[in-house]
C-alpha positions in Angstrom: 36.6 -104.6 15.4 33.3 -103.6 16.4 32.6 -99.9 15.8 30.4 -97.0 17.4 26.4 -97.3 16.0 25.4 -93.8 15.3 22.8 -92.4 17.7 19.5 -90.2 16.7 17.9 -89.1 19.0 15.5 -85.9 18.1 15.0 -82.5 19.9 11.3 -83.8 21.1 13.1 -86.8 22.7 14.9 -84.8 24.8 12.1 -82.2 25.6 9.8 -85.6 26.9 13.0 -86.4 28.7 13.4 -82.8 30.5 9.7 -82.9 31.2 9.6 -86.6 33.0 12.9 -85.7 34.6 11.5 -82.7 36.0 7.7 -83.7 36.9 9.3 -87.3 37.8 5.7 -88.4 37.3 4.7 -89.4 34.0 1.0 -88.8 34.1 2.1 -85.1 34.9 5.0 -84.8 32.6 2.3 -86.2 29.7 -0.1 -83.5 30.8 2.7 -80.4 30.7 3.1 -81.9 27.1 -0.3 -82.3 26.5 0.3 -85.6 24.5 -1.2 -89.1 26.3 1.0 -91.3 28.9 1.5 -94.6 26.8 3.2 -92.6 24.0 5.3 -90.6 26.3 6.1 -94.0 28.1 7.3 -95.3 24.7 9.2 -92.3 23.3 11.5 -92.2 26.9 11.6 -96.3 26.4 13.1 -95.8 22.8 15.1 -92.7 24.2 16.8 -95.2 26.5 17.5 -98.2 24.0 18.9 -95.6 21.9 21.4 -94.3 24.0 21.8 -97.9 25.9 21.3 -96.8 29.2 18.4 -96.4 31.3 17.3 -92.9 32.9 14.9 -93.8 35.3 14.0 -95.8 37.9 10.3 -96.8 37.5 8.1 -98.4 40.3 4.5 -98.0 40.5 4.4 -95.3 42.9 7.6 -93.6 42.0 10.1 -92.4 39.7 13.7 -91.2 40.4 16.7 -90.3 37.8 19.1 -92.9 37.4 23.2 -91.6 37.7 23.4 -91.7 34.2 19.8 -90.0 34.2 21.0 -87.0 36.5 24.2 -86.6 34.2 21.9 -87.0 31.1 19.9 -83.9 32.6 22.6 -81.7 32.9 23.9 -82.4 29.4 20.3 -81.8 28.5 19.9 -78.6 29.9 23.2 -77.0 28.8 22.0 -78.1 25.3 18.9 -76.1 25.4 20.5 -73.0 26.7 23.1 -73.6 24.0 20.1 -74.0 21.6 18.3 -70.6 22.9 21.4 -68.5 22.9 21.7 -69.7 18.9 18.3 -68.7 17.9 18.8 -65.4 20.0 21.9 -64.9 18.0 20.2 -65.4 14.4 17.3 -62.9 15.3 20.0 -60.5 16.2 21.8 -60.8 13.1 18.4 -60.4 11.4 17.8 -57.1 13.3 20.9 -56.0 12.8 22.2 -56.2 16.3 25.3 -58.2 15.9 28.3 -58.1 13.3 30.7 -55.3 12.1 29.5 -51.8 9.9 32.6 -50.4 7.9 31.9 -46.9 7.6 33.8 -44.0 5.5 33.0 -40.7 6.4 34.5 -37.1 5.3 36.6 -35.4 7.5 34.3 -32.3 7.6 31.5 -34.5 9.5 34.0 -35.4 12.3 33.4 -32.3 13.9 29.3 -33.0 14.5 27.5 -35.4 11.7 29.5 -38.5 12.8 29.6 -38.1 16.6 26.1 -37.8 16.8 25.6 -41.1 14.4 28.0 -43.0 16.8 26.4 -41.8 19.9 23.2 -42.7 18.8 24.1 -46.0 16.9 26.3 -47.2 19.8 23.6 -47.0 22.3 21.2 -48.5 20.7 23.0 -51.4 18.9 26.3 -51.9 21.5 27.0 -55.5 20.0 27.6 -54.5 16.5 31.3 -53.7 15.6 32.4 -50.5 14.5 34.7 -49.8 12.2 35.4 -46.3 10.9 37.4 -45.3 7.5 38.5 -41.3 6.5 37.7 -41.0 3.1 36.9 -38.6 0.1 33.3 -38.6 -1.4 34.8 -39.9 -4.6 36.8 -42.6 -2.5 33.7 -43.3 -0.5 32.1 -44.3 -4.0 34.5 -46.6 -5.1 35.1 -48.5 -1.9 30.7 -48.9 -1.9 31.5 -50.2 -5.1 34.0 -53.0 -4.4 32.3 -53.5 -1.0 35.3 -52.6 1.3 32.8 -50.0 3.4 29.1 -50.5 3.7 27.8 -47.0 4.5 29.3 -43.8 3.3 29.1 -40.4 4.7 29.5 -37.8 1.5 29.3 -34.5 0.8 28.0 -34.3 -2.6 24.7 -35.5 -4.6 25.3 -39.0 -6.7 23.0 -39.6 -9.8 23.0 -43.3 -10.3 20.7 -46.0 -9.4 22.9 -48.3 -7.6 23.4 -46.3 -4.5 20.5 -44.9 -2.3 21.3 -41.3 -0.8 19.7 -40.0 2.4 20.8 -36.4 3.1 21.6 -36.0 6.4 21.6 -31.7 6.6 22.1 -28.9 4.1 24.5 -26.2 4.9 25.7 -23.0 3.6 28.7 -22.1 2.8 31.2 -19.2 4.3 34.1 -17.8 4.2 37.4 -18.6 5.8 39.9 -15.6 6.3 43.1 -16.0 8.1 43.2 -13.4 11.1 45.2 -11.0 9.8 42.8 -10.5 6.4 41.7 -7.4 5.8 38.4 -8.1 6.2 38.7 -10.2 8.9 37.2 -6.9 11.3 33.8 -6.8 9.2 31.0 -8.4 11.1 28.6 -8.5 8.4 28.3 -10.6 5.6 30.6 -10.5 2.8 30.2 -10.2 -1.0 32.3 -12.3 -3.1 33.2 -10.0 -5.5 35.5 -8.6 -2.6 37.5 -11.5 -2.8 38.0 -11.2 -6.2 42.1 -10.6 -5.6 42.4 -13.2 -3.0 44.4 -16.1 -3.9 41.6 -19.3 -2.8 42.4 -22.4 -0.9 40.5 -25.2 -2.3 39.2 -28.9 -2.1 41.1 -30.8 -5.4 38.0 -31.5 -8.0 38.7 -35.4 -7.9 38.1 -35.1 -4.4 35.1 -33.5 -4.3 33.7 -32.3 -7.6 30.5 -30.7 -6.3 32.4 -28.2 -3.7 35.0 -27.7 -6.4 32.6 -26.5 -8.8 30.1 -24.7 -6.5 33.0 -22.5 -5.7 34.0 -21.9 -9.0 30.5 -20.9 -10.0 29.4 -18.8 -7.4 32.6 -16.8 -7.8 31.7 -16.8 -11.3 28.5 -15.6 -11.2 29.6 -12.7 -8.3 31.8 -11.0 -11.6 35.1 -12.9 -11.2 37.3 -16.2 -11.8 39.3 -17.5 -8.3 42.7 -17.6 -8.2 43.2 -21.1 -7.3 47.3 -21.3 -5.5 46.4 -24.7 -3.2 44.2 -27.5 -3.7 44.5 -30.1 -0.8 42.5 -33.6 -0.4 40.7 -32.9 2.6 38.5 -30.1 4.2 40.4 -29.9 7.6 43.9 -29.0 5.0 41.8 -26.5 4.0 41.4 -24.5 7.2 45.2 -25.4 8.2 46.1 -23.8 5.2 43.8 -20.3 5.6 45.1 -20.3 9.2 48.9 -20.0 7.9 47.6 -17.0 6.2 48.5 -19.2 2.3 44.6 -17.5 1.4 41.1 -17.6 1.8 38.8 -20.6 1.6 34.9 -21.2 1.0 33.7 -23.9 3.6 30.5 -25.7 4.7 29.6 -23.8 8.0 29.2 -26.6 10.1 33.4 -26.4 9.8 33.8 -23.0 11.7 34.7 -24.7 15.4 37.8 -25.4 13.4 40.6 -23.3 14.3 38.6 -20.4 15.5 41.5 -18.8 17.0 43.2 -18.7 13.9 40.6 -18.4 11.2 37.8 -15.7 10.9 34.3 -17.0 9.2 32.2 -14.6 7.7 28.8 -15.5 6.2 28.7 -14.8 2.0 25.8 -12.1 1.7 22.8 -13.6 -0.8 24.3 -16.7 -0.6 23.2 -19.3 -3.2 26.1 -21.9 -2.9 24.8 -24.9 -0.2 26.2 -28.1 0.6 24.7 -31.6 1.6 25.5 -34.1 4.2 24.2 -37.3 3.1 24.3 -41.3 3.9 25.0 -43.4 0.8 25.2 -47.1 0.3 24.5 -49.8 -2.4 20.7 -50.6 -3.0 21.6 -54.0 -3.7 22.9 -54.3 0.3 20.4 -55.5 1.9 22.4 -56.3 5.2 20.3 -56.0 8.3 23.0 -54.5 9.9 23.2 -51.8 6.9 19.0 -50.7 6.8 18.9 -50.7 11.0 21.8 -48.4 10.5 20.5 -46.3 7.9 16.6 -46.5 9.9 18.8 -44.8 12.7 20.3 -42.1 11.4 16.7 -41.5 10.0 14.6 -41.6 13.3 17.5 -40.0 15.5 19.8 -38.1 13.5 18.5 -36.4 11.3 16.0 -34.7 12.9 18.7 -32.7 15.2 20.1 -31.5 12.2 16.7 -30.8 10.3 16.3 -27.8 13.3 19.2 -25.8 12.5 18.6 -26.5 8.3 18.4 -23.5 6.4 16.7 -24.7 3.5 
């Protein structure tokens, strides 16, 4: 049984081939390559034993395609567009242009933080695939650690030199008071110490340990110790919680288009209890996809949050 001879033919074959095909003159094709006419002559020769066919028909005053030339061409062509469309593809996925971002985010930057990133990030990079994951800060950290989300959006500060932290805004915080509270009527600030009796709502410590224990100290340090009744998983709980009337809350301020029906927000007077916003990810990611991301949210993001930052 006779079998199949395996072909080679090179990319330069087929690039003399185009050229001849379309100049159908070989002393112009050689020109447009800018290589002599006996060595092109030779390379579309060996072309054609290669394949077993010929592609031209040769005179001395004229050259045409062949049938199997003209089919040859088309082939030809469709493999070069193929070919450019690949290269495009890989200098995409080395800009970061095309693939899938897993992002976890706190349920507190729904409201304005994340919007504004996706807005920005899905105008400006339309092929990459979004995919979006509610999590805790501390559950933010662990899924950065076992590489199930790329980019986290947190609301505490991280000491450790595996993960890189860009803070987004600083906020401060206020208070939440259900409509009915008795100081729901003042319009100025509030001191803390006038809370003292209030039973407080708060964000569970292994949820978010920075919040946790900025509340507990600044209520500390205005004379008192909270009485803690509720502690819930996520910020949004919080103000559900306030707006059943269950107690009072201390929140970032960025969450007071939340319920404002139901729930009264006060600012806290000499105020020394702020919270972050802030990207994380793994400084050993070196994704394109994860530093175009993170270049984003730097150039157009946080800059519309710098004008309204307090500190």
């Amino acid at each position: 049984m006779n079998e199949k001879r395996g072909i080679t033919v090179e990319l330069r074959h087929l690039k003399y081939f185009k050229t001849v095909a379309e100049e159908l003159h070989f002393g112009k094709a050689a020109a447009r390559l800018n290589i002599a006419q006996p060595p092109l002559s030779l390379q579309i020769r060996n072309l054609e034993e290669e394949l077993g066919v010929s592609l031209f028909h040769r005179t001395k005053r004229h050259v045409e395609l062949t049938k199997e030339g003209e089919v040859f061409l088309e082939k030809v062509y469709q493999l070069f567009k193929n070919l450019d469309e690949s290269i495009e593809a890989v200098r995409m996925v080395s800009r970061g242009e095309i693939g899938e971002i897993v992002i976890g985010f706190l349920a507190s930057a729904a409201y304005d933080v994340l919007p504004a990133i996706i807005k920005h990030y899905r105008k400006q990079y339309p092929s990459i695939h979004v995919n979006l994951k509610q999590l805790t800060s501390a559950e933010q950290l662990k899924a950065l650690q076992e590489g199930t989300i790329h980019i986290g959006i947190i609301s505490e500060p991280i000491e450790t030199e595996s993960l890189n932290l860009e803070i987004i805004r600083r906020e401060p915080m206020v208070v939440a008071l259900p409509k009915e509270h008795p100081l729901a009527s003042k319009t100025s600030s509030i001191d803390l110490i006038e809370l003292a009796n209030d039973p407080f709502i708060l964000t569970g410590r292994k949820s978010n340990q920075c919040h946790y224990d900025g509340v507990i100290n600044s209520c500390y340090d205005a004379g008192f110790s909270p009485n803690i009744i509720q502690e819930t998983k996520e910020m949004s709980t919080v103000i559900s919680l306030v707006s059943a009337g269950i107690g009072i809350a201390i929140v970032p301020a960025s969450i007071q288009l939340l319920l404002q029906n139901e729930v009264v927000y006060r600012d806290i007077r000499d105020n020394k209890f702020n919270t972050v916003t802030a990207l994380v990810w793994e400084n050993k990611n070196q994704s394109p996809i994860v530093n175009a991301f993170v270049e984003l949210v730097k150039e157009s993001v946080i800059p519309i949050f710098n004008k309204y930052d307090c500190f």
